[in-house]
Every structure is written in structure tokens, then in C-alpha cells.
N, C-alpha and C positions, 0 to 999 in steps of 0.2 A: 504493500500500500504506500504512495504517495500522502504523506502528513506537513500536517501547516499547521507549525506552534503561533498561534498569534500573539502569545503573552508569557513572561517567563517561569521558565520551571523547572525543578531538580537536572541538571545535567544528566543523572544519571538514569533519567527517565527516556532521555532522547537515543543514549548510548547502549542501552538495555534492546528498546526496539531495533534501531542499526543492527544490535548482533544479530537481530531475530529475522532481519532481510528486511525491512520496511527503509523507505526514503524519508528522514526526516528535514524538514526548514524550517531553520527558528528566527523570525522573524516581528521578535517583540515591541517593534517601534511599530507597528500595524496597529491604524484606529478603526473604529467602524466605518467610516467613508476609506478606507484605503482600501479594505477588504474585499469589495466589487469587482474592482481590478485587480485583484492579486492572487483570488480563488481557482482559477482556473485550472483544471489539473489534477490536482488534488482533490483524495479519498476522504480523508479525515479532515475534521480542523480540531482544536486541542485552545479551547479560553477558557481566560479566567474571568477580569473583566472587561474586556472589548468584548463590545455589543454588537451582535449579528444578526443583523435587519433582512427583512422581507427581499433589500434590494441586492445580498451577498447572496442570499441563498437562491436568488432567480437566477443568478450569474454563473453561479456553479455549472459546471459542465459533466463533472466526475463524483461531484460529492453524495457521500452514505451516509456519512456518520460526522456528528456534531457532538464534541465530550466537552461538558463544561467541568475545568478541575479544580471542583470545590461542591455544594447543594445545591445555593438555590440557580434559579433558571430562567429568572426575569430578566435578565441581558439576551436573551434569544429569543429569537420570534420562533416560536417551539407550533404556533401554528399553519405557518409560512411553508416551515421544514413537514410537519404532516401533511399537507396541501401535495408536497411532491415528493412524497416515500424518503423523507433522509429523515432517521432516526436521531432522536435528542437523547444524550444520559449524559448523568453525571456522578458525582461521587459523595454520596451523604455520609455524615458523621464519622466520617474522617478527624474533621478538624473541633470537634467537637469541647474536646476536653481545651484546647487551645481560647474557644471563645467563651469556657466556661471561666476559663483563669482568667481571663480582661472581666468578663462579667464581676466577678469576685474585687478583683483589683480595681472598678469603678467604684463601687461599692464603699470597699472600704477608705478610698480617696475623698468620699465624699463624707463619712460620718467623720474623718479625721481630718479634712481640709487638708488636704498631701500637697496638692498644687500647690497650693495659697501659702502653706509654711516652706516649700520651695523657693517659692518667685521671693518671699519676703525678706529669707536669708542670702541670697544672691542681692537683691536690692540691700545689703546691708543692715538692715534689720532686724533685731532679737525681740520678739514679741512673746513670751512663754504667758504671760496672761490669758493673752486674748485667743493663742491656738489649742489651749488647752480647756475650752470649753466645747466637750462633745457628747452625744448621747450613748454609745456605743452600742454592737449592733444584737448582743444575749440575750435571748428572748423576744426578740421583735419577728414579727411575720411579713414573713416574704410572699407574695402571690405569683404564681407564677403563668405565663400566659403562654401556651404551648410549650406542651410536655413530650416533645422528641427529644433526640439524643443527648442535644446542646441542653434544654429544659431539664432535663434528668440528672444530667451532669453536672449543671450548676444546684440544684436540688440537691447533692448528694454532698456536695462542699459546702452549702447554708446549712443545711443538720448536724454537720460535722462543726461549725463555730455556734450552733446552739440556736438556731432559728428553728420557728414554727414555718412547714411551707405547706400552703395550699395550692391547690390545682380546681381544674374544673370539669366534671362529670360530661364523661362522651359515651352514648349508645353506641358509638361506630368502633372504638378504641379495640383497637387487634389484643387478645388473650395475654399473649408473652408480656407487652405493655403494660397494660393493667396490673398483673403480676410484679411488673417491676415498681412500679408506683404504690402499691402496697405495702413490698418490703421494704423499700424505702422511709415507710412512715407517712406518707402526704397526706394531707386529707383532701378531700374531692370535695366540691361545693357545687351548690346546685347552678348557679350562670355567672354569667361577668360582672351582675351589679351586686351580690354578695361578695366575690372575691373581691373588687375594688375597695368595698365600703369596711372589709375584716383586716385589710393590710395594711402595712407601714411602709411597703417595699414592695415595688410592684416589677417584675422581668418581663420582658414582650423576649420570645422563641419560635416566633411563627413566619411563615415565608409571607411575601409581599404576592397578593391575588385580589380578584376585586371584592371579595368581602373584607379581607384586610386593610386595602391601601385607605388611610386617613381611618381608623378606629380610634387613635388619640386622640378625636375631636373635643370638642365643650362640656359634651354631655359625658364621655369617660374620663374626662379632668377634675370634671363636679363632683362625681361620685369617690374619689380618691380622698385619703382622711387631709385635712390642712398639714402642710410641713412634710407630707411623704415623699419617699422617696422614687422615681421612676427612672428604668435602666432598659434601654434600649441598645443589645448589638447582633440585631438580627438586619432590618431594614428600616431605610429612611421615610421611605414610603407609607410607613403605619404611622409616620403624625403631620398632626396638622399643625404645621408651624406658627401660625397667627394663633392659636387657640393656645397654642401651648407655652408662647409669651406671655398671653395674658395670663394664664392660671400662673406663672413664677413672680407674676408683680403683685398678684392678688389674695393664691393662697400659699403663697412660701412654698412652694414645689422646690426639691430639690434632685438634679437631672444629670443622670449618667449616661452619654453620649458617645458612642463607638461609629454611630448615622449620621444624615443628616437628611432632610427632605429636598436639598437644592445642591448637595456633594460635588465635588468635579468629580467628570469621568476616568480624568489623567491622574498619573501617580503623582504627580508634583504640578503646580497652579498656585494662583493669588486665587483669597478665598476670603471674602469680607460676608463673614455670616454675624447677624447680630444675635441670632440665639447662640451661638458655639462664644459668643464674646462673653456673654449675660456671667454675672458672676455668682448664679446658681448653677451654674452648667461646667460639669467635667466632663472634658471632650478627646476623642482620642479620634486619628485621622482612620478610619473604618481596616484595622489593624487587627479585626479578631480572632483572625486563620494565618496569623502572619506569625506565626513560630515555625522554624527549623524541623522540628519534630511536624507538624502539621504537615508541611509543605511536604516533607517526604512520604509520610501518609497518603495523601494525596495523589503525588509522584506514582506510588505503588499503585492505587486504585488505578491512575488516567492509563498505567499498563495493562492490567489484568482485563478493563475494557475491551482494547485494541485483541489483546492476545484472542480473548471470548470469540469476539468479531470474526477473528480471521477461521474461527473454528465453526462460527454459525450460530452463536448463541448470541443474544442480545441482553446485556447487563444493566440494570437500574436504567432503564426506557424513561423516560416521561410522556412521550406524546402518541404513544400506540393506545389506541381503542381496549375496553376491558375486554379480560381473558376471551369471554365467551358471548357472539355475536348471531345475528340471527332471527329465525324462528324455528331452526330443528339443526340437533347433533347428530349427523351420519358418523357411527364407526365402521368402517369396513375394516376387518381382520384378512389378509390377502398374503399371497408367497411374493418375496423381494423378488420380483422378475420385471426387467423392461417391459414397458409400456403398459402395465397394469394401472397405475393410476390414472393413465392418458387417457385409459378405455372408460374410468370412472366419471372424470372429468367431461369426456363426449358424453354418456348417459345425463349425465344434470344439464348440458349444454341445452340437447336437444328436449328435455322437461323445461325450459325457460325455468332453473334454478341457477340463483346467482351467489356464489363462495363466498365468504365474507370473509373468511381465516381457516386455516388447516394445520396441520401439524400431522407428517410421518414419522414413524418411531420403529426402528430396528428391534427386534429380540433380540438374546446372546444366542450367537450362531449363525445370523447373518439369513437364516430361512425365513423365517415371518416377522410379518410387521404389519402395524395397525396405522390406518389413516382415520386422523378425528377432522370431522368436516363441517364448520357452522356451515348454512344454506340459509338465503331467504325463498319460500314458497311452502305449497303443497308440499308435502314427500307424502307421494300415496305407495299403499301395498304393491301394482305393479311394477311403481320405479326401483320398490326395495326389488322385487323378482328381477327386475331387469338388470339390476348393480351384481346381487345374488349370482345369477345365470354368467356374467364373465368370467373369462377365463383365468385360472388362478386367485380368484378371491375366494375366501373359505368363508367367512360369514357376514351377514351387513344388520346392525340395528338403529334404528333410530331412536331418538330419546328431545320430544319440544322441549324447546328455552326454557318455557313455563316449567317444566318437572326438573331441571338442571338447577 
């Protein structure tokens, strides 16, 4: 494969696939308008964050696969790339533990005023009066706002210096999850305006979508206790900056800042933000995957992709349709012989049934194998006889959506 680093990354990531036979260019000075003209060719592309617009991905001539090496996936037009079959993934909770320690270390910057007794002894000043007025953070309750990896992780270093953490009660929440969020100790509360209204310390861990983007607004400011704390190093995108001025003038919000809602895109820029000035506001330049350990983490994931890839398996997707699509699951169980599935494929052609996704699967020993086949339409008893009746297929069942 032809690969194109648009953003920098482990060396040893680039040097690992070279061994593997892949062509790698690394090409880190690449913005999102450069990228239009520079995709051509190239299989892969490999970002972190350069943003990959509707108008890179029409340009592409070669491109499959899109790895962003890091979680989230708002830098990608991930619906662009579905539009023309190029696969999005990326690499979650890698950097996990990384942005749980900036989490941690906003935090505590902020109960102990770190900055501010920095900047004051550099400026010459010995103030031990006035910096030693803090509330410290034992026994205070942290809420926490998405409980994935990162969420979890900083959860599990708040319990560990004596914090009460809450979470918030999901029907949907996968088993393993849940599980882990119990032993943990969290308590789960019934929505967002109990968590807000029970905490002192509030964590946002949730990606940037359109239920999320701007959830800081007025009315989740209001609900926050006067003087609490709010820490933000997931996305910029979940506040609303004018609102969130006003609540630090009005009820002494105090604001732990890894984001920003108006960020530059580049690593280095003039950056005149009045909220990152505000002198309730610890700010860090959006740095919370940016450890050594992370970045090769990472490194490792944006490999294991590629390698998957080259093998046929598709890793941490984001923009493929769910598992099972459709109105009826054909399995045909049939012997691995050429042109057996071609003959299958003609049979639903000529029934006007249209494939939605499939999946063949070898047994051990290379004789039989199963095709699982969403279909939109009818599957009446004759098509099964007629799929049945080919040659080399041993059994055929159906099974509708509805009973899947």
C-alpha cells in the first residue's frame, strides 16, 4: 500500500510498515486545503489533526482507508468517505490514561492556583498569604460526563485522592462497562440535571456530535453548584463560549481548559482568546494525548490497522452501517468451490433481491464454508429451493431482521 502521513508520528511506526512492504510519505506540513492536491495515489492516509474534507476525499483516486491516530473523528468528513466506500477508523483509548493525567493535573492546578503561584514567583513575588488559601479536593464530588475509557480513567485516579464520582444511568451501556463502573464504586444518577446540581467538579468525556456540540450552554451552567469546578479535555465544541463567560463573572465558575470552542487548527498560531485569558480559567494548548507513552500507543494501534487491512479485516470502522442490514438473513452453508457464490448471487439477481452486506467464512480445512447474506425483498420458499438446488451448496436458511 501507498500511505500518506499527513501529521507527525512515532518514526517507528512509519519504519515498522516499510519493513512490512508498504510505501510510506510523511508529509507533516500538509493542511487541509493542501491535501486535495497531494492525495492522489495513495491507499491510506494516516491524521491526527488535519482535517479531511469532502473536497480530499472526492480527489482521491486510490484511497480505502482513512486512520485517524488518536479517537475522536470530527476532523473527517467520515460521511463524504461513506458516500464513496473509503473506510474511517481510528484508534480509541489509547491515549487514555494520558488525558486522564492532564484531567487530574487541571484539577489540581486549579484548587491550588499552580499557575498563578508560578507566574507570581517569576514576577518576583513571594505571596505565601494569599496562595495559601484553598479548599482542597477530599471528599468533594466529581461528576462525570461520559464514562468511556478516558471517563473511567480519570474516575479511577478521583477515588484514588478521595473523591465521591458520579456518572449517569444509560439503558444502552454495553455489560463489560457497567461492570466496570460498579467496581469502580460510581454511583449512576438518574440524568444531567441531578449530576450537575450533586457536584463540585464537573468532567465533560464525551466526543463532539450534534447532541453534544454547545451542551455547556446557560441552562447547564445554571444548574452547576456556584464556585464549581468545570474541566473540559475532550472537545471545544461542547461549550458555549459567550455563556460560559458569563457564568465565570456571575457565579465564580472555576474552569479547567485542555479546548477551546474557536482553537487554531495549526500546532503553533497567535491566539487572542478572552476566555483562555479570564483569570478563572487554567488553560493548557489541547495537549491531552500528547505524552511519549500515548503517542506510541497510538503509533502501535495506527499499525495493527494497516496490518488488519492488508489481511481483510476492518478495525475500529466508524462509518460502516450496523452489523446486520436488511429484511432477511440468507445462510447458505456450500463447499469452497469456484463460482459457487457467483451462482448464488445470479439466483437473488434474477429475484430483484438487493445484498446489502455478506460475509464468507472458511471452516478448518478449507472444505466448507458459510455465506451470511443481508437481502432487501421477499425470500420466498422457491428462491430458498432455487439457492438449495445449486450446485455445491449443502444447505440454505433464512432467518427476517425482525427475528435477528
Amino acid at each position: 500500500m501507498r500511505i500518506l502521513f499527513a501529521d507527525e508520528i512515532d518514526r517507528s511506526t512509519v519504519a515498522e510498515l516499510q519493513e512490512h512492504g508498504h510505501t510510506c510519505t510523511m508529509e507533516a506540513g500538509l493542511g487541509s486545503d493542501d491535501l486535495p492536491d497531494r492525495i492522489t495515489g495513495f491507499h491510506a492516509l494516516i491524521v491526527r489533526s488535519t482535517r479531511v474534507t469532502r473536497k480530499t476525499i472526492e480527489a482521491a483516486d486510490a484511497l480505502e482507508l482513512i486512520v485517524r491516530a488518536g479517537a475522536g473523528t470530527n476532523t473527517i468528513d467520515t460521511q463524504a468517505a461513506a458516500e464513496l466506500g473509503i473506510y474511517v477508523t481510528n484508534v480509541p483509548g489509547r491515549n487514555a490514561i494520558a488525558v486522564a493525567e492532564l484531567t487530574i493535573g487541571l484539577l489540581l492546578a486549579i484548587d491550588r492556583r499552580i499557575a498563578d503561584n508560578v507566574a507570581a514567583l517569576r514576577a518576583g513575588t513571594w505571596n505565601k498569604k494569599e496562595f495559601s488559601r484553598a479548599e482542597g479536593l477530599y471528599g468533594k464530588t466529581l461528576g462525570i460526563v461520559g464514562l468511556g475509557d478516558i471517563g473511567l480513567a480519570v474516575a479511577e485516579r478521583c477515588i484514588a485522592l478521595g473523591l465521591v464520582v458520579l456518572g449517569l444511568q444509560r439503558p444502552d451501556r454495553r455489560p463489560d462497562r457497567e461492570q466496570q463502573i460498579r467496581a469502580l464504586g460510581i454511583r449512576l444518577v438518574e440524568d444531567m440535571d441531578q449530576l450537575l446540581a450533586s457536584s463540585d467538579i464537573v468532567s465533560l468525556h464525551v466526543p463532539a456530535t450534534d447532541h453534544t456540540r454547545g451542551m455547556v450552554d446557560r441552562r447547564f451552567l445554571g444548574l452547576m453548584r456556584p464556585g464549581a469546578v468545570l474541566l473540559n479535555t475532550s472537545r471545544g465544541e461542547l461549550l458555549d463560549g459567550p455563556a460560559l463567560l458569563e457564568a465565570l463573572e456571575t457565579r465564580g465558575l472555576r474552569v479547567g481548559l485542555d479546548v477551546f470552542p474557536d482553537e487554531p487548527t495549526t500546532g503553533v498560531a497567535e491566539y487572542d482568546s478572552e476566555l483562555a485569558r479570564h483569570p478563572n480559567v487554567v488553560g493548557t494548548h489541547h495537549i491531552g494525548a500528547s505524552t511519549e507513552q500515548a503517542q506510541l500507543a497510538i503509533a502501535r494501534g495506527v499499525v495493527e490497522i494497516i496490518e488488519a487491512f492488508g489481511q481483510g479485516e476492518i478495525v475500529n470502522c466508524v462509518n460502516l452501517a450496523p452489523t446486520r442490514l436488511g429484511t432477511c438473513t440468507l445462510h447458505v452453508r456450500h463447499f469452497d468451490r469456484v463460482g459457487v457464490l457467483a451462482s448464488v448471487f445470479d439466483v437473488l439477481r434474477r429475484a430483484n433481491l438487493n445484498v446489502e452486506q455478506m460475509e464468507n467464512r472458511i471452516f478448518v480445512g478449507g472444505l466448507a464454508a458459510v455465506a451470511t447474506i443481508d437481502v432487501v425483498g421477499e425470500v420466498s420458499a422457491e428462491l430458498l429451493g432455487s439457492l438449495a438446488a445449486l450446485p455445491h451448496v449443502i444447505h440454505v436458511s433464512a432467518l427476517p431482521e425482525e427475528a435477528g
